[in-house]
Structure formats: C-alpha cells, structure tokens
Jmol script that loads the backbone (N, CA, C; Angstrom):
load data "model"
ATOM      1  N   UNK A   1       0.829  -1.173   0.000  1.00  0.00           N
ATOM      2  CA  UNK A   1       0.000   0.000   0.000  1.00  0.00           C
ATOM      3  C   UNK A   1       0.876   1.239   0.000  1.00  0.00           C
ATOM      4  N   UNK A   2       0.440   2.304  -0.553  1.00  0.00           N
ATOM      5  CA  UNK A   2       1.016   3.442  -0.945  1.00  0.00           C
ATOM      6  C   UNK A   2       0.226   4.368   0.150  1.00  0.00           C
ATOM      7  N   UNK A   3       0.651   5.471   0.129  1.00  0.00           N
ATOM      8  CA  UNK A   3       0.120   6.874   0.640  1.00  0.00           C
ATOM      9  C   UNK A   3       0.460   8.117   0.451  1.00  0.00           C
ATOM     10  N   UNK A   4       0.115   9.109   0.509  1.00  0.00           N
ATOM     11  CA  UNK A   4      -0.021  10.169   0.174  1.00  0.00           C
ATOM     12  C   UNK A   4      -0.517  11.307   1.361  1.00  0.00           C
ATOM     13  N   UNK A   5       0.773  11.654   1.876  1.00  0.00           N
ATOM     14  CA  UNK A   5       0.283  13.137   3.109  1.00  0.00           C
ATOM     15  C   UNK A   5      -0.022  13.935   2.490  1.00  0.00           C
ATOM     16  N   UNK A   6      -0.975  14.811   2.756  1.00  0.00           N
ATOM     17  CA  UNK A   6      -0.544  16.332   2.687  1.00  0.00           C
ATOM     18  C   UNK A   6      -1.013  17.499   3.730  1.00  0.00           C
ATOM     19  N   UNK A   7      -0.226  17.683   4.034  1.00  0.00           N
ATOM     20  CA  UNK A   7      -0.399  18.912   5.260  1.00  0.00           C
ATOM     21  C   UNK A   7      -1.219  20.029   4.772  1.00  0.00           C
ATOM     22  N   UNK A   8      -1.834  20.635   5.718  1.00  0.00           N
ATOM     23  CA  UNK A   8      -1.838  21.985   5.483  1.00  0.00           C
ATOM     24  C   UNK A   8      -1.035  23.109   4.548  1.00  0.00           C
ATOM     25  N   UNK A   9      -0.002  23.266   4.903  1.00  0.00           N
ATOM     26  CA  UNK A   9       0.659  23.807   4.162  1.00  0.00           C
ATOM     27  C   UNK A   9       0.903  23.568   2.605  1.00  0.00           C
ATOM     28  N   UNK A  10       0.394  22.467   2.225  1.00  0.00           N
ATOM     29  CA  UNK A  10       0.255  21.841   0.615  1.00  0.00           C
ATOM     30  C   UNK A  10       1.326  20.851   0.500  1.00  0.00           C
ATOM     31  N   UNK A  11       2.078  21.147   1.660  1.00  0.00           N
ATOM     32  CA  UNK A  11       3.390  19.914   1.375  1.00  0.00           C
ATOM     33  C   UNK A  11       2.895  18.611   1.152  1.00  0.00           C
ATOM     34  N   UNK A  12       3.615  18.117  -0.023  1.00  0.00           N
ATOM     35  CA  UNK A  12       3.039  16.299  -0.319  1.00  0.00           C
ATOM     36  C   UNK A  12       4.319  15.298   0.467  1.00  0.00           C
ATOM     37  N   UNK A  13       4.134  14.463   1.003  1.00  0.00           N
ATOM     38  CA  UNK A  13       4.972  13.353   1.049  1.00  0.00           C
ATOM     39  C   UNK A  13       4.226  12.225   0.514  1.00  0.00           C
ATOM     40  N   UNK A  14       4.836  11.435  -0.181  1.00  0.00           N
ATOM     41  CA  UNK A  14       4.280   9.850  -0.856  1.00  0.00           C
ATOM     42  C   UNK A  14       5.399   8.940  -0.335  1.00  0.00           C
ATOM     43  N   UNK A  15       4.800   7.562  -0.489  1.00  0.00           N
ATOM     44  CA  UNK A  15       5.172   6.162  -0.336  1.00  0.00           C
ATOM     45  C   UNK A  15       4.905   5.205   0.424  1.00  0.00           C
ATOM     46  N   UNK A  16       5.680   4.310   0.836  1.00  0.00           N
ATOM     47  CA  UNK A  16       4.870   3.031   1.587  1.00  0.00           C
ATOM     48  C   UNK A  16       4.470   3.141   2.680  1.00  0.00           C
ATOM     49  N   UNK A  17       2.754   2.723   2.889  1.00  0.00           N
ATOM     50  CA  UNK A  17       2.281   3.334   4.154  1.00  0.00           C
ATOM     51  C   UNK A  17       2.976   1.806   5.063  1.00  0.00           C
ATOM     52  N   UNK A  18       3.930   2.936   6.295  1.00  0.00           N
ATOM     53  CA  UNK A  18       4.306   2.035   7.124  1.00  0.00           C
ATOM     54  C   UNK A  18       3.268   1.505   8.002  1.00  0.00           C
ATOM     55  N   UNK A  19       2.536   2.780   8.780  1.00  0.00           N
ATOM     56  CA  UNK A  19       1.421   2.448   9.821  1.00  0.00           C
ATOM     57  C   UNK A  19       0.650   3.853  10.290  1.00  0.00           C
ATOM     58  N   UNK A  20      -0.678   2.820  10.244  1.00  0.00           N
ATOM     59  CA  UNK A  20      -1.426   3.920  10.175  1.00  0.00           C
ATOM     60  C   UNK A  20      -2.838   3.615  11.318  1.00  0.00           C
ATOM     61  N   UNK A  21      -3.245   5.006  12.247  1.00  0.00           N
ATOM     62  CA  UNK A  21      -3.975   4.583  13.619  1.00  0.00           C
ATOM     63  C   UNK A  21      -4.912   5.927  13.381  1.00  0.00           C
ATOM     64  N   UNK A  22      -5.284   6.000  14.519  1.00  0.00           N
ATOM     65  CA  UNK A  22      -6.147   7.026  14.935  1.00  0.00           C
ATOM     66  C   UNK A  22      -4.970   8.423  15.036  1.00  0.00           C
ATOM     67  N   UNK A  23      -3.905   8.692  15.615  1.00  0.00           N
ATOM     68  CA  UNK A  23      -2.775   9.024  16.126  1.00  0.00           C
ATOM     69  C   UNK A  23      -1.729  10.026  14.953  1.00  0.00           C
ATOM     70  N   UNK A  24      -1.102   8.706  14.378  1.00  0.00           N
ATOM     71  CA  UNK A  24      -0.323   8.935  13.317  1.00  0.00           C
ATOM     72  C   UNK A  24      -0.355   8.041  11.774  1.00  0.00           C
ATOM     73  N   UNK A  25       0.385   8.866  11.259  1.00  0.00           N
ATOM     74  CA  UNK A  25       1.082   7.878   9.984  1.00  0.00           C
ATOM     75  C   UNK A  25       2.107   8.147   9.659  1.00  0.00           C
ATOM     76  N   UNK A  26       2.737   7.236   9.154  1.00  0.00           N
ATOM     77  CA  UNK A  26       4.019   6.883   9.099  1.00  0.00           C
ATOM     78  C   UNK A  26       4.223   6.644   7.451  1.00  0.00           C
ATOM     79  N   UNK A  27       5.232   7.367   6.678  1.00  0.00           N
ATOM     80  CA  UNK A  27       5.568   7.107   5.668  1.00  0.00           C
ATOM     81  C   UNK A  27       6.896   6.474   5.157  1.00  0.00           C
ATOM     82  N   UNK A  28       7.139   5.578   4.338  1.00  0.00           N
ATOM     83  CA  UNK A  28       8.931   5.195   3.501  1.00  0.00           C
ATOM     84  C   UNK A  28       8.943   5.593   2.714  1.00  0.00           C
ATOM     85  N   UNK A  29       9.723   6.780   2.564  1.00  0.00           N
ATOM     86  CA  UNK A  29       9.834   7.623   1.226  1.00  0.00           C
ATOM     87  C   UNK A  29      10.761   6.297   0.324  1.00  0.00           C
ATOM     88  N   UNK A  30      10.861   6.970  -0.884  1.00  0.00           N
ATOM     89  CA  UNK A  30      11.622   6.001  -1.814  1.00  0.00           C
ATOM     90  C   UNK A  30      13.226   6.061  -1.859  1.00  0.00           C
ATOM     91  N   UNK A  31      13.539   7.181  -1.006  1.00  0.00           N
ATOM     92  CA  UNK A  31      14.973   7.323  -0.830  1.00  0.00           C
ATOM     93  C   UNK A  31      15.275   6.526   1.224  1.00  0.00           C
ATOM     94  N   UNK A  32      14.431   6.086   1.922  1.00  0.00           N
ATOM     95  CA  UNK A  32      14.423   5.087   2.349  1.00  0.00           C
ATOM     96  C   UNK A  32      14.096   6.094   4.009  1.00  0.00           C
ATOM     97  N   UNK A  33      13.911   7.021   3.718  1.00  0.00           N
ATOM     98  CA  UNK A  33      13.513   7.773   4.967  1.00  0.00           C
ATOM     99  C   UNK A  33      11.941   7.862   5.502  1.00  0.00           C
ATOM    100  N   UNK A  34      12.193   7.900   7.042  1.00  0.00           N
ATOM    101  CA  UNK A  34      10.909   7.371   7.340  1.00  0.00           C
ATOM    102  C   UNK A  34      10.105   8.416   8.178  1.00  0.00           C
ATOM    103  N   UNK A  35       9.093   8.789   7.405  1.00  0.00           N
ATOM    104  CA  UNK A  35       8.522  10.472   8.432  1.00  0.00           C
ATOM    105  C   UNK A  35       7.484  10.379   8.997  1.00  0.00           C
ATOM    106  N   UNK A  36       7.052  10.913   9.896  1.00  0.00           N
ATOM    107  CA  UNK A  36       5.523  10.559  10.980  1.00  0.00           C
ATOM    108  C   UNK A  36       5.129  11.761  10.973  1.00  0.00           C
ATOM    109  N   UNK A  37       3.621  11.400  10.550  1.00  0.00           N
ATOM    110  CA  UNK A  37       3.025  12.950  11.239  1.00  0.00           C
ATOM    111  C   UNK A  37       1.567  12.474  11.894  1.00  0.00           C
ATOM    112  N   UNK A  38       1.350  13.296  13.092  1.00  0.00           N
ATOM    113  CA  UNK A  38       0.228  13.813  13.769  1.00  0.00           C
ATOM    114  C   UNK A  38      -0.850  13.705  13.195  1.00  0.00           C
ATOM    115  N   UNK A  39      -1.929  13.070  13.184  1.00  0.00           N
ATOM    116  CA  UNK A  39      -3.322  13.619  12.758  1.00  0.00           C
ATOM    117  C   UNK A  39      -3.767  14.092  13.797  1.00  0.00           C
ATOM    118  N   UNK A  40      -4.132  14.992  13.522  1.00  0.00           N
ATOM    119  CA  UNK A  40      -5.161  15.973  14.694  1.00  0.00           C
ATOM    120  C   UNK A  40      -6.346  15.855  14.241  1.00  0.00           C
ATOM    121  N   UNK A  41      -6.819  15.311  13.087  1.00  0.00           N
ATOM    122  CA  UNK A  41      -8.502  14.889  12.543  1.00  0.00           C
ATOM    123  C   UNK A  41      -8.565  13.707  11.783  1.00  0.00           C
ATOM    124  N   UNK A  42      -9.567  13.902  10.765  1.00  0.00           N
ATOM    125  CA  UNK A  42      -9.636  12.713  10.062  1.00  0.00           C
ATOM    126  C   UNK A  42      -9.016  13.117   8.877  1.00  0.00           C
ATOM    127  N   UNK A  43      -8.869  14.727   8.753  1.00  0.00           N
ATOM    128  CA  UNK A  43      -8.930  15.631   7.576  1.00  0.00           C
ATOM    129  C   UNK A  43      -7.106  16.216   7.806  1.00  0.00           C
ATOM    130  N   UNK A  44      -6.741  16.747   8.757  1.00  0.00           N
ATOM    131  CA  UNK A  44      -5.570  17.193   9.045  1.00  0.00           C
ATOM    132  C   UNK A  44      -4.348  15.871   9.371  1.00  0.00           C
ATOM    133  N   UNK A  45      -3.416  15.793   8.896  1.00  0.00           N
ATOM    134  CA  UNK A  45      -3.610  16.152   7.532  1.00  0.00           C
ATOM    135  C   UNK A  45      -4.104  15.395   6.298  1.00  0.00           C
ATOM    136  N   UNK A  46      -4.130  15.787   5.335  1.00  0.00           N
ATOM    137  CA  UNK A  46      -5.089  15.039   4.700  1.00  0.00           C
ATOM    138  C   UNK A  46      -4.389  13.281   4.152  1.00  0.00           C
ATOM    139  N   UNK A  47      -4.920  12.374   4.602  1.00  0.00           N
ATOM    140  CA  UNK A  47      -4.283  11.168   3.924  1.00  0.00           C
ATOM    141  C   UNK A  47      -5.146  10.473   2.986  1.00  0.00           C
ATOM    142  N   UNK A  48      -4.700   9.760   1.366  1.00  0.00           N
ATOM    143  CA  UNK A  48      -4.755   9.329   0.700  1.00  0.00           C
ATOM    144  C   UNK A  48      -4.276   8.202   0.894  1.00  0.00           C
ATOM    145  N   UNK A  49      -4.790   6.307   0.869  1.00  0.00           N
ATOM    146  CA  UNK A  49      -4.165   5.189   1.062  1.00  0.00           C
ATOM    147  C   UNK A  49      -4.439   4.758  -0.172  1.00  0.00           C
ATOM    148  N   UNK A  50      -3.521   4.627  -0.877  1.00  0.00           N
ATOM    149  CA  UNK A  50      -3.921   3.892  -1.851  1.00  0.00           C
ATOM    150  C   UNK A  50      -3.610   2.257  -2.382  1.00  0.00           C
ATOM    151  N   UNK A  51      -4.776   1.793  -2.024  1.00  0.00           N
ATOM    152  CA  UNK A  51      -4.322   0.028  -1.654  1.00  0.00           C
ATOM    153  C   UNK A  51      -5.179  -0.586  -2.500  1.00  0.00           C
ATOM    154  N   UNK A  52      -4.724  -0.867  -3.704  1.00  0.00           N
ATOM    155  CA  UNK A  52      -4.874  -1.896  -4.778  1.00  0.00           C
ATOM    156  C   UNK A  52      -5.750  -2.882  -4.926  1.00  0.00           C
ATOM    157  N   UNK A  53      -5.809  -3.894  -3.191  1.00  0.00           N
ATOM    158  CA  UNK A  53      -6.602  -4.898  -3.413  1.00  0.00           C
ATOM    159  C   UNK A  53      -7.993  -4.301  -2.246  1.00  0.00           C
ATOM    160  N   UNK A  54      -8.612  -3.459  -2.576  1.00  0.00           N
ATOM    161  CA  UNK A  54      -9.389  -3.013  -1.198  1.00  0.00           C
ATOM    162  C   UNK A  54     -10.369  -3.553  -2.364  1.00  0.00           C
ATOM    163  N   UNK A  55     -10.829  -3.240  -3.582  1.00  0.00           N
ATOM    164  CA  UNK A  55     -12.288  -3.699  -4.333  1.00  0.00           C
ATOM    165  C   UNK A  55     -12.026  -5.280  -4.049  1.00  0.00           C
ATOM    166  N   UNK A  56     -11.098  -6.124  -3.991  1.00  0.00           N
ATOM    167  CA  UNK A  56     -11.376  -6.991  -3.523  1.00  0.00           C
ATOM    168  C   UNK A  56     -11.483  -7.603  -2.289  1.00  0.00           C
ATOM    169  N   UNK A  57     -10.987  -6.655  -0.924  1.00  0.00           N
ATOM    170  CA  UNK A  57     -11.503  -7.388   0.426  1.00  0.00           C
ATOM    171  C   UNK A  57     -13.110  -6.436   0.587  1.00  0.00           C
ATOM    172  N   UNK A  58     -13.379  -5.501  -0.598  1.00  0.00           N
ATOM    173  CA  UNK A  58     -14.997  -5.643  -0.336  1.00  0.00           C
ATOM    174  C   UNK A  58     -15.997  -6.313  -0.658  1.00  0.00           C
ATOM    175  N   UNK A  59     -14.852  -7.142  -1.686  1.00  0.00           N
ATOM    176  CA  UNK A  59     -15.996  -8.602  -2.166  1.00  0.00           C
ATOM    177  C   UNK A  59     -16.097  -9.468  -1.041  1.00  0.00           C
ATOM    178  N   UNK A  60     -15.072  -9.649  -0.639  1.00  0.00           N
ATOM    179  CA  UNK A  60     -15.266 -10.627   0.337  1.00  0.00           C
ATOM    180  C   UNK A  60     -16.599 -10.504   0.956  1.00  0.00           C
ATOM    181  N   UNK A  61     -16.895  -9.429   1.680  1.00  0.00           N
ATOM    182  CA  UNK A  61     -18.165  -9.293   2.475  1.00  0.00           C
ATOM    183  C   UNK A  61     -19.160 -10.065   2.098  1.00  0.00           C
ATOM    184  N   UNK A  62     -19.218 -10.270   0.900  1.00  0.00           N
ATOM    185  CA  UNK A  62     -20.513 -10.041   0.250  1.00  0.00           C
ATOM    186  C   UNK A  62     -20.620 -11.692  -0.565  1.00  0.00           C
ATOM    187  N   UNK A  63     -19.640 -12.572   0.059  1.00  0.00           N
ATOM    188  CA  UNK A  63     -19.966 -14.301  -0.112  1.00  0.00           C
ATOM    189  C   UNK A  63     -20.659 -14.253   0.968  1.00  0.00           C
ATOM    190  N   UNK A  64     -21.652 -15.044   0.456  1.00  0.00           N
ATOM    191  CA  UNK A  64     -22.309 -16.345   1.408  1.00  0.00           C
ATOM    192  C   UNK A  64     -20.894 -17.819   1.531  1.00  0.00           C
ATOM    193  N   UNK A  65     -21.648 -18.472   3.113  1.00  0.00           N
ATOM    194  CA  UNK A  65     -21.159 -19.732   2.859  1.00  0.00           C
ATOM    195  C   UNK A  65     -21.467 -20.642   1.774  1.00  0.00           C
ATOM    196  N   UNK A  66     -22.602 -20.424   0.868  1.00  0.00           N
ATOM    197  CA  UNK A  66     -22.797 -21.619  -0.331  1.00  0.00           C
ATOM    198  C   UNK A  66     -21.746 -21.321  -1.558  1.00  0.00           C
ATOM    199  N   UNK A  67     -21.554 -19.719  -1.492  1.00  0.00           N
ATOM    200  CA  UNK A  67     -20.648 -19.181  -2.495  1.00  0.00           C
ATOM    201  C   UNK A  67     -19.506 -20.086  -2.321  1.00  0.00           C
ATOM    202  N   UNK A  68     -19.016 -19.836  -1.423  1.00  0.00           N
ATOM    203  CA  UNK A  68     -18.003 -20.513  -1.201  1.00  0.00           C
ATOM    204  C   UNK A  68     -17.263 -21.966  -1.055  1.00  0.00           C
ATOM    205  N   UNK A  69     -19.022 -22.721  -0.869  1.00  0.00           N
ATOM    206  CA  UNK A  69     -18.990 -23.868  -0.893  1.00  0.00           C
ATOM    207  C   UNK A  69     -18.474 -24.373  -2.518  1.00  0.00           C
ATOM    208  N   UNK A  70     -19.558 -23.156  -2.867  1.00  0.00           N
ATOM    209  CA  UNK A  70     -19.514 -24.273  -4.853  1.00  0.00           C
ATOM    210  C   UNK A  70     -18.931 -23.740  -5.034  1.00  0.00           C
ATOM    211  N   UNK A  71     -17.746 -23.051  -5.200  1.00  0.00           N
ATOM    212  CA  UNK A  71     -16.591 -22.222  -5.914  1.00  0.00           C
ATOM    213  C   UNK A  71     -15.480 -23.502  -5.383  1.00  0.00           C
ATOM    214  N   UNK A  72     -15.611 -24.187  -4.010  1.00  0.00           N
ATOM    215  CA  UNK A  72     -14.537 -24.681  -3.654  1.00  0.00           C
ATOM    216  C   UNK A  72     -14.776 -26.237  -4.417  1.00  0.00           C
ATOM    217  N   UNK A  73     -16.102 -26.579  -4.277  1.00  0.00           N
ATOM    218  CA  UNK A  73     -16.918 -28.039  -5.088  1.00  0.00           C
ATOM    219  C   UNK A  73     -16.343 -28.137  -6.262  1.00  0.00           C
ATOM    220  N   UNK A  74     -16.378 -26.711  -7.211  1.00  0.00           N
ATOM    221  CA  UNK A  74     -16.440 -26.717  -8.699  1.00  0.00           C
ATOM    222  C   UNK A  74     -14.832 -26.698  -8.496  1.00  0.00           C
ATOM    223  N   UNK A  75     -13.764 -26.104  -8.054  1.00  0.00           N
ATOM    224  CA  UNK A  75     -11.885 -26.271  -8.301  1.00  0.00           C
ATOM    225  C   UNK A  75     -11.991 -27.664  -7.903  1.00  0.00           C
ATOM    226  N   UNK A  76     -12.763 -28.418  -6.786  1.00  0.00           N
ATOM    227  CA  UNK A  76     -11.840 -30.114  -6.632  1.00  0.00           C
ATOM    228  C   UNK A  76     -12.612 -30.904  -7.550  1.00  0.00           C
ATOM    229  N   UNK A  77     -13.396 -30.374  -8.251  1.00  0.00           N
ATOM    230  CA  UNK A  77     -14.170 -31.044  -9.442  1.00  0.00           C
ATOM    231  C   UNK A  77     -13.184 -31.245 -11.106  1.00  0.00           C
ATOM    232  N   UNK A  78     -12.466 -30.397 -10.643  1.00  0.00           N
ATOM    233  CA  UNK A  78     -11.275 -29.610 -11.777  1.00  0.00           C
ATOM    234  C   UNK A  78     -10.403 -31.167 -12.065  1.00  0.00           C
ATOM    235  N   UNK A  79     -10.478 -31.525 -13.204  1.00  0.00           N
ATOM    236  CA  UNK A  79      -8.951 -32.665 -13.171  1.00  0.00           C
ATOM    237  C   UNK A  79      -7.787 -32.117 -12.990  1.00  0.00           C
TER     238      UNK A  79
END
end "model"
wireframe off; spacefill off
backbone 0.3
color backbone group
C-alpha cells in the first residue's frame, strides 16, 4: 500500500504506508527515509491510502457460505 500526506501547508509526502492509527502515519519515502506525522482529525492532515486490493476485500463481504462452498466443489471437481 502506498500513501499520500498532505499537510496543510500543501506539502506532499508519498510512499509506503508504514502504519497507520487514529494518532499517526508513518511514511517510507523512496529514498528510504521514514517520516511521521500527527493527525489531529480525520482531515488534518489530509491522507490518501492507496491500496490496490481493497475492491477486492470488499468482495469478500458479500460471499455467502454456499458461495463458497460451490466455488470450492467446482476447483476439486477440476482434473
């Protein structure tokens, strides 16, 4: 997963979101430095996560156990 700060001030930092809480976030820039900042909201400062497989852990929600049954029936059905 990627991210994207931006402060108030318009400053951007990007790269790998190290960790992220109520608190702080934590960025790995690509030159290997690692910067934290403060959220004081949900909005300050502003974060962007950008994580690739999220359309798919929102599928998940949305199997039933039968889904899952015959999806698993129909692969050991597979020669």
């Amino acid at each position: 997963m990627t991210v994207t700060v931006t402060l108030p001030s318009g400053e951007k930092y990007e790269g790998r979101l190290v960790r992220i809480d109520e608190f702080t976030v934590s960025v790995a820039e690509t030159d290997g430095t690692t910067r934290s900042f403060r959220r004081d909201s949900d909005t300050i400062p502003k974060v962007d996560v950008h994580d690739p497989l999220k359309p798919h852990r929102e599928l998940l929600g949305g199997y039933t156990d039968k889904d899952i049954h015959d999806v698993t029936a129909y692969l050991a059905s597979l020669p």
